[in-house]
N, C-alpha and C positions, 0 to 999 in steps of 0.2 A: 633305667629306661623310663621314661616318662611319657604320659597317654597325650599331652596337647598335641594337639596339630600343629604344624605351620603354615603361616597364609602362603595360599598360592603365589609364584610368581609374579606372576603379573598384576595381583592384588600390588604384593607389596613393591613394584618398579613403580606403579602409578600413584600408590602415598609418599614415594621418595621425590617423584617425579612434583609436583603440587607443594612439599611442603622447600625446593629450593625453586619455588616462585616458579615451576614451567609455563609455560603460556599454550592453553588449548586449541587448538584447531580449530577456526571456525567452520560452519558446515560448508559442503561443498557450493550448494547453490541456492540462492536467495529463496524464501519460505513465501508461499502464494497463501494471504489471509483471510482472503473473500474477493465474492465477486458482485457489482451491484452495479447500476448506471447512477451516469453524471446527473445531479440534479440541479434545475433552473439553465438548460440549455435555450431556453427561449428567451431568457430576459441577457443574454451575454451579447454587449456590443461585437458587432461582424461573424457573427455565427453563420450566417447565410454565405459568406466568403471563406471562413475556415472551414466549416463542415464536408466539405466537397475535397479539399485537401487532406481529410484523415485516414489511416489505412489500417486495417484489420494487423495488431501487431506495434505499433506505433508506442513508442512511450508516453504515457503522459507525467508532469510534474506534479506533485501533491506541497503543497506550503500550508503551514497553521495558520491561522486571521483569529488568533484569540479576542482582537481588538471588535470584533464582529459585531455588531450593536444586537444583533438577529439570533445569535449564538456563539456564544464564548467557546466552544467546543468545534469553531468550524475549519473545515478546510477546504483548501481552494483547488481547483482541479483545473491547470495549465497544459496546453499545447502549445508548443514552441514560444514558450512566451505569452502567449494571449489566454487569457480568462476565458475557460470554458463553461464553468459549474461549480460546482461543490461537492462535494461526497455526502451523501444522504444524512439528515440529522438521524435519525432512526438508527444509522450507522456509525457515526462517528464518536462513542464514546469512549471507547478502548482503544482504537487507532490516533485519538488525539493527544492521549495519554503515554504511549509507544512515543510521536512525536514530540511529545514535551518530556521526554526522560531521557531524549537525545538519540532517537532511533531514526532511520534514514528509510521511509516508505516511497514508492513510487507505484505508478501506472500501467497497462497494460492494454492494448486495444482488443476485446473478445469479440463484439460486434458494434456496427454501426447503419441507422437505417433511419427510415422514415415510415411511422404505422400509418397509415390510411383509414382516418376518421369515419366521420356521415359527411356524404357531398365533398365540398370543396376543402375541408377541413384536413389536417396532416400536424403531426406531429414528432418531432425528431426523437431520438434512441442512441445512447452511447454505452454500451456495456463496457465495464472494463476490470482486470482485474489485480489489484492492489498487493504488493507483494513487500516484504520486510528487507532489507539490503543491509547484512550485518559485514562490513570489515573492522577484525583487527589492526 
């Protein structure tokens, strides 16, 4: 009689499993990685016409612009098409890295407003929150 153990079960179904190439399950639902507002909503051609049309919930597009004279690490932050912002330099060194190793990130509308400055002053607000989209 001999004192080794033998692996569990399920140990060893999942090293059989792996080593004739099984293929993992991805998780069930995309991974939410932060959350932070659009940055340079003021300088984005027709802001004043899109802004009105965004809704709490909304996806937004994220694309790289490594090309970016400003920051090589940027990314761009789209609504249906139109150039909203960027995702904060402060923010984007990990997330740009995810998209250049061929990971698929996208948008999420958390909130959206307008803060009220001094006087006539006002400044827009686009919270939103960026989440990882892995399919095998």
């Amino acid at each position: 009689m001999s004192n080794i153990q033998k692996p569990d079960n399920k140990l060893t179904d999942f090293v059989n499993f792996i080593h004739k190439k099984g293929k993992i399950k991805s998780f069930s639902q995309d991974i939410r990685l932060i959350t932070l507002n659009v940055a340079g909503l003021y300088y984005a051609d027709n802001i004043d016409e899109i802004f009105p049309k965004i809704k709490v919930g909304d996806k937004l597009e994220l694309f790289r612009e490594s090309s970016n004279e400003y920051d090589h690490r940027a990314i761009l932050v789209k609504y249906n098409g139109e150039k909203i912002g960027y995702v904060p330099r402060k923010d984007n060194h990990v997330l740009s890295n995810l998209m250049d190793g061929g990971k698929q990130l996208y948008g999420v509308v958390e909130s959206i407003g307008v803060d009220e400055l001094y006087g006539d002053d006002s400044v827009k607000f686009l919270r939103f929150k960026i989440f990882l989209n892995e399919e095998f």
